[in-house]
C-alpha positions as CSV (number, residue, x, y, z in Angstrom):
1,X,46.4,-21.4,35.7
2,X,47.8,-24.8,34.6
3,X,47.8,-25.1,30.9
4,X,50.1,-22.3,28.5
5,X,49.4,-23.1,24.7
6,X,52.3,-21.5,23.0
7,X,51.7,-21.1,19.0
8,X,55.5,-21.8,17.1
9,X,56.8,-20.9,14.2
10,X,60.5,-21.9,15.6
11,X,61.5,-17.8,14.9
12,X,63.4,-15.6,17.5
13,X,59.3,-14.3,18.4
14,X,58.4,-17.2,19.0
15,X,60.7,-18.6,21.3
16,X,60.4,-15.0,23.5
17,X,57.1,-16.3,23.7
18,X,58.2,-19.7,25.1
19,X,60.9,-18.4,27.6
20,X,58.0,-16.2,29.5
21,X,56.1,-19.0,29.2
22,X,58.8,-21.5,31.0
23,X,58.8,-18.8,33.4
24,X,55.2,-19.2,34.2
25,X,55.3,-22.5,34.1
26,X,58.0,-23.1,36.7
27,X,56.7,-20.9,38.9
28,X,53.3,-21.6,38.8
29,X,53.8,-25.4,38.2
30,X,51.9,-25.2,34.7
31,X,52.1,-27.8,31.7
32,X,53.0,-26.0,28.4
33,X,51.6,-27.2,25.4
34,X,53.8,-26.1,22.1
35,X,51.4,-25.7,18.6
36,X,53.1,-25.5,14.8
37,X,50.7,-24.8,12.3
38,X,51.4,-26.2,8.5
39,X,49.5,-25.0,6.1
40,X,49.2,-27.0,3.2
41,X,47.2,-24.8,0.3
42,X,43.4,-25.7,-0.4
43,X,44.2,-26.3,-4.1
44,X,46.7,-29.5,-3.7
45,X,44.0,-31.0,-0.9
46,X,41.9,-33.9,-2.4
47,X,39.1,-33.6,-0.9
48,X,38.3,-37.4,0.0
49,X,41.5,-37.6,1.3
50,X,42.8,-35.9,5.0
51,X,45.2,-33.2,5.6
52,X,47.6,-36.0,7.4
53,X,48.0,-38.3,4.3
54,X,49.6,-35.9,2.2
55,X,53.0,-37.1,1.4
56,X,54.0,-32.6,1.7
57,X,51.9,-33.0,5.3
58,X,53.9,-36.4,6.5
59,X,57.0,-34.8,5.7
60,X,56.5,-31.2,7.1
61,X,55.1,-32.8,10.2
62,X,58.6,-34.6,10.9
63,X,60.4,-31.5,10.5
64,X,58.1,-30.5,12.8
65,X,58.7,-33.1,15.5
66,X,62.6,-32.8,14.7
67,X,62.4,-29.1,15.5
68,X,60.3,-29.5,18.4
69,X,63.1,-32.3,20.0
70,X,66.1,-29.4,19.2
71,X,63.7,-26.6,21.2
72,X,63.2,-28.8,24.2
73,X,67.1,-29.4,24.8
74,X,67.3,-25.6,25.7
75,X,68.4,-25.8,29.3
76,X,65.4,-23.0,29.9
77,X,62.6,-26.3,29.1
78,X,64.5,-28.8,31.5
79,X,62.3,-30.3,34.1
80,X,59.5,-28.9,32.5
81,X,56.0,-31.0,31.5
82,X,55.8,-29.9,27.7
83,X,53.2,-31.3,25.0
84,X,53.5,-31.2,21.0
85,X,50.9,-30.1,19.1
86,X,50.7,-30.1,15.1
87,X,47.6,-28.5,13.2
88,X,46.7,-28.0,9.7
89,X,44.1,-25.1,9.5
90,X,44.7,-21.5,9.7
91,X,46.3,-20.3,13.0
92,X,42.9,-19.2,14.8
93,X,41.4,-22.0,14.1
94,X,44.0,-24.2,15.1
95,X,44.4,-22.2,18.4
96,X,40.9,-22.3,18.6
97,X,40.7,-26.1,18.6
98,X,43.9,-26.9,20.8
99,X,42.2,-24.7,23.5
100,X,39.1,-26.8,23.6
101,X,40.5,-30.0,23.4
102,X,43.0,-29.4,26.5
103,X,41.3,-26.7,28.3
104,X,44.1,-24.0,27.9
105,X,43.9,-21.4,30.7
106,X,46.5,-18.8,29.0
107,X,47.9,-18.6,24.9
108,X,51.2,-16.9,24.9
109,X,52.2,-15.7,21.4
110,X,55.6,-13.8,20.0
111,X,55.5,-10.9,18.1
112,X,57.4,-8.1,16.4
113,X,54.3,-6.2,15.0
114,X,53.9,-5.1,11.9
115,X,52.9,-1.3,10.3
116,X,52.2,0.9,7.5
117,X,51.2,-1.0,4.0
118,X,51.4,-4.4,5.4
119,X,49.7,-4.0,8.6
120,X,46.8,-2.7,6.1
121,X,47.1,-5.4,3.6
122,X,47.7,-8.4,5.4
123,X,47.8,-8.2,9.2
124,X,49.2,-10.5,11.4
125,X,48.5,-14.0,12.6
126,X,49.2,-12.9,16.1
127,X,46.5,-10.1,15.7
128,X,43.7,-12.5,14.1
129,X,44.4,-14.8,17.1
130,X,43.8,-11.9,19.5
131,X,40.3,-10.6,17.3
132,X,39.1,-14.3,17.7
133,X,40.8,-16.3,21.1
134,X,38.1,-17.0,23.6
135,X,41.2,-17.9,25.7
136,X,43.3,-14.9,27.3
137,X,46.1,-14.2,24.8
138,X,49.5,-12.4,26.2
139,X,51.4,-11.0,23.4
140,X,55.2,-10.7,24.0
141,X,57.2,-8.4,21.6
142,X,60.8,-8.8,23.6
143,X,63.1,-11.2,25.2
144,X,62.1,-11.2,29.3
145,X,64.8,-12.6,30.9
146,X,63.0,-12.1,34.3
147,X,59.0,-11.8,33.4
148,X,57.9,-10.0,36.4
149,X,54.0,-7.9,36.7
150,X,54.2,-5.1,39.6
151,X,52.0,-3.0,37.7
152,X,49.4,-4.1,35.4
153,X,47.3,-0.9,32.9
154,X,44.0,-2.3,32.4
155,X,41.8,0.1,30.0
156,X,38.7,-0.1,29.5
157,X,35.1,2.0,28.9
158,X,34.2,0.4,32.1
159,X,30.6,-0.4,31.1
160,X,28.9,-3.9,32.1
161,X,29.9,-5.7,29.1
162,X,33.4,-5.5,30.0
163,X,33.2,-6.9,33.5
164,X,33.6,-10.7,32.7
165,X,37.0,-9.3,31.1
166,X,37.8,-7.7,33.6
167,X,37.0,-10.7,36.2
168,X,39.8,-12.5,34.1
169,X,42.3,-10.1,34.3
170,X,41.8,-9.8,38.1
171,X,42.4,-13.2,38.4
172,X,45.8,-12.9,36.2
173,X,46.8,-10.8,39.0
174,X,45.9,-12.7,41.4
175,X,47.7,-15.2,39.9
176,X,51.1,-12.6,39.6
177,X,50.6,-10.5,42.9
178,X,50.0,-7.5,40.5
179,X,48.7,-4.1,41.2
180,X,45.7,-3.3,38.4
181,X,45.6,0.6,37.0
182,X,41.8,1.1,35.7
183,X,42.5,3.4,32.6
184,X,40.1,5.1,30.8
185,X,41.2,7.4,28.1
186,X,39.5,10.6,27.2
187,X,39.6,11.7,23.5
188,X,38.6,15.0,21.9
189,X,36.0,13.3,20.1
190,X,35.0,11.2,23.0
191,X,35.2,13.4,25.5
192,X,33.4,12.4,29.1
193,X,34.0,14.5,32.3
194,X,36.7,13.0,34.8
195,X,33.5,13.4,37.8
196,X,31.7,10.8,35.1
197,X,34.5,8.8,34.4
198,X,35.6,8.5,37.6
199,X,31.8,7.6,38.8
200,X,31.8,5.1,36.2
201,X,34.9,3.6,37.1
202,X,33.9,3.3,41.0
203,X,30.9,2.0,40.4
204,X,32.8,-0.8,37.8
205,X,35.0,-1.7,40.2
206,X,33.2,-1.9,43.4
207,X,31.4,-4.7,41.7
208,X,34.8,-6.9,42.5
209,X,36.0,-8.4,45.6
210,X,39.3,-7.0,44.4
211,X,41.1,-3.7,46.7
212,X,44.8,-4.1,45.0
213,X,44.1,-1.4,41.9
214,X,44.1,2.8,41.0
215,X,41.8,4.6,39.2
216,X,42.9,6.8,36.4
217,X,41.6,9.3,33.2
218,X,44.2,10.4,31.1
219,X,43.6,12.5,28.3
220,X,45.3,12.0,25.1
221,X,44.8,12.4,20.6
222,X,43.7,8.4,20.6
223,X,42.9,6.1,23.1
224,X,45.6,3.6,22.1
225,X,48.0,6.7,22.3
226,X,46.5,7.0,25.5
227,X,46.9,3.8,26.9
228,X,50.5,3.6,25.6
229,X,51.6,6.8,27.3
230,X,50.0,6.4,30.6
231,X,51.7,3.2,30.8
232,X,55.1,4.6,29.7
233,X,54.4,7.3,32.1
234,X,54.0,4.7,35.7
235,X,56.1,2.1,33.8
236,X,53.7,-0.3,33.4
237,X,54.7,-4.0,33.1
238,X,51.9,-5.5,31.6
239,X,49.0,-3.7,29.0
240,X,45.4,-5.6,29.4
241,X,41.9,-4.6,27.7
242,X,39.0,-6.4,26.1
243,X,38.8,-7.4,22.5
244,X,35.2,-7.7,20.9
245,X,36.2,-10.1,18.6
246,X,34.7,-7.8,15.4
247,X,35.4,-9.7,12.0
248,X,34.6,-8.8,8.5
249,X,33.7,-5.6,7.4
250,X,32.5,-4.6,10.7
251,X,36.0,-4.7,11.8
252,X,37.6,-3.0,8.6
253,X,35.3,0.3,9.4
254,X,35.8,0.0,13.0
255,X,38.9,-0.8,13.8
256,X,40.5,-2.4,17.0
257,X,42.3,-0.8,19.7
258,X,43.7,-3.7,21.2
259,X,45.0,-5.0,17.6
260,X,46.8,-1.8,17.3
261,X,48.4,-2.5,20.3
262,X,49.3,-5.5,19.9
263,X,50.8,-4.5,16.7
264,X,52.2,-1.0,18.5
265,X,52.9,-1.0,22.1
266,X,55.9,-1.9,23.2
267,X,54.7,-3.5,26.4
268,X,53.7,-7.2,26.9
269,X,50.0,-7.2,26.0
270,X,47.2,-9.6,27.2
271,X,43.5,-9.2,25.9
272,X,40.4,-10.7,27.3
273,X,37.6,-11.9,24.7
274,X,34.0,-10.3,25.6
């Protein structure tokens, strides 16, 4: 891990972000690379003309750079190799592009989650970030003033399309010196023995040169309720499953447990793109 992209909107979220991403950084000698979005809406775009030329662009671009200047004075930034980065598509996109062009290893994004009417409506940009990021994304909620992963939940249905997910989160603990808990979550309408499960699960993870990690089945109303309370339950540090990346109408009818977490749990949460 040398590269952190860290997405700024310049609000309390995002600057949680940033301190466990300073953390990281020191510790792991990584370069950070800071991203503000502007959006500048489709209808005042000419379209011979570029994004940058717009005299609402130029100037929301300085505030940009003059907000970026006041962040990196915080004494938690000093010493640190830090980039600027300023986009003007939509977040994912954005995201999207900065991780190609400097080969990001990890995105670390704020957020305070969202519920009810909203979460419906609109969503969050943290949670079409997670949906689409081919990058691992590790979604803060809180202020950490020491980030520290002992003990890492990673749920999963432990069949073969997950294993390139799971290849990434074992290197993330590597990386931290973390313990990985293999969770899979039985559901009364899902319901799989724990001799099947746990079969599963073995033969999943016997597929890894990797001995630090537990297996586990907990039963529970919902898998993300699940995942939530077996975590609560060992104190889990750190929350990690696969996202499929469903869009569309697909994902309106199907739904996305590790959106809802990263909307829900209270737990750091990192997803890894399938």
């Amino acid at each position: 891990m040398k590269k952190i992209l860290v997405p700024t909107d310049f609000s309390d979220q995002a600057e949680n972000a940033l301190k466990v991403a300073a953390q990281l950084a020191r510790k792991y000698n990584c370069e950070i690379y800071l991203l503000h979005i502007i959006e500048i809406p489709l209808q005042e775009v000419d379209p011979l003309s570029s994004y940058s030329n717009l005299p609402e662009a130029i100037y929301f671009m300085k505030l940009a750079h003059k907000q970026f200047k006041e962040l990196k004075t915080n004494d938690y930034l000093e010493g640190l190799v830090i980039y600027e980065n300023v986009e003007f598509h939509e977040i994912f996109k954005s995201i999207f592009h900065v991780c190609k062009k400097h080969d990001i290893d990890l995105v670390i994004m704020g957020s305070n989650g969202v519920s009810g009417l909203k979460e419906m409506l609109i969503g969050s940009n943290t949670e079409k970030v997670v949906r689409t990021s081919e990058t691992p994304v590790l979604v803060v909620k809180n202020e950490h003033k020491t980030f520290k992963v002992n003990d890492f939940v990673f749920a999963s249905d432990f069949k073969d399309e997950s294993k390139a997910a799971y290849e990434k989160a074992i290197d993330f603990a590597n990386i931290l010196k973390a313990k990985i808990h293999l969770l899979i979550v039985n559901t009364p309408n899902k319901f799989v023995t724990s001799a099947t499960s746990k079969k599963r699960m073995t033969k999943f993870s016997e597929a890894f040169d990797f001995s630090n990690y537990t297996i586990n089945i907990y039963n529970d109303l919902s898998i993300e309720k699940g995942i939530m309370n077996f975590s609560q339950s060992i104190k889990a540090d750190l929350i990690g499953m696969s996202t499929h990346g469903r869009q569309g109408i697909s994902h309106f009818f199907n739904g996305s447990i590790s959106e809802d977490l990263v909307n829900h749990a209270k737990r750091p949460v990192i997803t890894f793109k399938i």
